[in-house]
C-alpha positions as CSV (number, residue, x, y, z in Angstrom):
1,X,-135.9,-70.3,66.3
2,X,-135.3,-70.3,62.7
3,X,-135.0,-73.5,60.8
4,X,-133.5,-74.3,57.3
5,X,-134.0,-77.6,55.9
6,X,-131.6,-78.6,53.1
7,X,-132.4,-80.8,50.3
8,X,-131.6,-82.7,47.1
9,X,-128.2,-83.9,47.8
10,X,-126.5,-86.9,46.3
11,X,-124.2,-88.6,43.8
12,X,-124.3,-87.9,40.0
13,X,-121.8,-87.7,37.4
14,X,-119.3,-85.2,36.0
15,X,-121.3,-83.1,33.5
16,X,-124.4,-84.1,35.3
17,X,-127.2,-81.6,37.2
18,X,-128.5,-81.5,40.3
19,X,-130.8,-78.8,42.5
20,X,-130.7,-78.1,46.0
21,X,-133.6,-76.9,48.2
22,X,-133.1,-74.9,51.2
23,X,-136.7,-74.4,53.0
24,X,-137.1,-71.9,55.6
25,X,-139.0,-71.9,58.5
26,X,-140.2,-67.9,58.4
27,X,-140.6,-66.1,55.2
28,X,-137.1,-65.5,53.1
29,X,-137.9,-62.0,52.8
30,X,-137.6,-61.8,56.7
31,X,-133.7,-62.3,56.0
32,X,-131.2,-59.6,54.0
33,X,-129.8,-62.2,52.6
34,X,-129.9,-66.1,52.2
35,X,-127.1,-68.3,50.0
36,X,-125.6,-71.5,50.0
37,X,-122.3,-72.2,51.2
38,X,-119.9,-75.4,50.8
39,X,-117.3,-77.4,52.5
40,X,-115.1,-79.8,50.5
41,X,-113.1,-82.8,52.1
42,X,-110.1,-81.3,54.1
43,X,-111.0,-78.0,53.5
44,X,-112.8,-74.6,54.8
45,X,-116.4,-73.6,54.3
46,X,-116.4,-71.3,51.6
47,X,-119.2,-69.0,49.5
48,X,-120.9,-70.7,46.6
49,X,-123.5,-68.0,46.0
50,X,-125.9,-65.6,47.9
51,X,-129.0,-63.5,47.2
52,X,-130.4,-60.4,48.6
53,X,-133.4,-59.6,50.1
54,X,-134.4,-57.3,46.6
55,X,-132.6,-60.1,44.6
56,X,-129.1,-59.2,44.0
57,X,-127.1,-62.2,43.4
58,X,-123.4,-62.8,44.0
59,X,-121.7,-66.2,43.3
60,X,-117.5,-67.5,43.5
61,X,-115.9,-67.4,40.4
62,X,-115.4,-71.5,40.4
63,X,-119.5,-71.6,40.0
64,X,-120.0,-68.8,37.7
65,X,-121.8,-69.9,34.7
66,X,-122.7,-73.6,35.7
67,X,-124.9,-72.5,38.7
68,X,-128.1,-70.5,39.6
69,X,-129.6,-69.7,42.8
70,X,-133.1,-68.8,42.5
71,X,-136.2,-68.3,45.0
72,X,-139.9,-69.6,45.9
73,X,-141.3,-66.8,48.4
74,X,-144.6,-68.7,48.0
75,X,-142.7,-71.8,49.5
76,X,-140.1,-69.7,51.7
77,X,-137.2,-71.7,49.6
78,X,-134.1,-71.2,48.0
79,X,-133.2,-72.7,45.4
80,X,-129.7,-74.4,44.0
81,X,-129.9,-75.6,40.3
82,X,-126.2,-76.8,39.4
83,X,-124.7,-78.0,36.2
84,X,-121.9,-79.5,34.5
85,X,-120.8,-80.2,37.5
86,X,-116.9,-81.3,38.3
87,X,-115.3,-83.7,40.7
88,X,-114.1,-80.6,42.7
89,X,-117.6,-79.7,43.6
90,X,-117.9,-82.6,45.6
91,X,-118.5,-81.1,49.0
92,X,-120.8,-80.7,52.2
93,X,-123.3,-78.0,50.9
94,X,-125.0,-75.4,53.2
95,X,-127.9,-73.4,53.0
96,X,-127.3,-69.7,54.8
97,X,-129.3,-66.7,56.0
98,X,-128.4,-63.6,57.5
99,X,-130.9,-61.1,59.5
100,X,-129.1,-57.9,60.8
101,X,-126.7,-59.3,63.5
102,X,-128.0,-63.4,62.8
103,X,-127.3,-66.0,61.1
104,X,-128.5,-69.1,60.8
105,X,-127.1,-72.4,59.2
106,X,-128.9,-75.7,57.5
107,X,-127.7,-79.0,58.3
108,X,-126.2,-79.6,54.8
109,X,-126.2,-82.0,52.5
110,X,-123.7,-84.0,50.8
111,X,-123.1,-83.4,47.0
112,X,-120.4,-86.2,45.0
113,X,-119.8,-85.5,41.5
114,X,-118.1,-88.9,40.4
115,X,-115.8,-89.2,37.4
């Protein structure tokens, strides 16, 4: 059963930084892709960013700019580095992977950007 372990949540201020950690149980390169995805109060789960298997990387417009996903394969984790953050990134944050016909969620972790 594959696990992902999210990490690194918490408060912080607009214009502030913060990095998540999503740590996989098998190696990331076992997946085609891995991402984070996140759910703000009241509304649906949405795509923050993703990255392939051969390291193409994809992110929502809102994000683009302010933040980076990134990879350890020595550490089977993916990485979340965000800046200048806004109140409207406030939000449940989930780590995601995808193998052929699986995917597979993280617990999340809670991200408040206060103003």
């Amino acid at each position: 059963q594959v696990q992902l372990v999210e990490s690194g949540g918490g408060l912080v201020q607009v214009g502030g930084s913060l990095k998540l950690s999503c740590a996989a149980s098998r190696s990331i390169f076992s997946f085609n892709t891995m991402g984070w995805y996140r759910q703000p109060p009241g509304k649906r789960r949405e795509l923050v960013t993703d990255i392939t298997s051969n390291g193409r990387t994809n992110y929502a417009d809102s994000v683009q700019g302010r933040f980076t996903i990134s990879r350890e394969n020595a550490k089977n984790t993916v990485y979340l580095q965000m800046s200048s953050l806004k109140p409207e990134d406030t939000a449940v944050y989930y780590c995601h992977a995808q193998s052929g016909y699986s995917y597979y969620w993280g617990q999340g972790t809670q991200v408040t950007v206060s103003s």
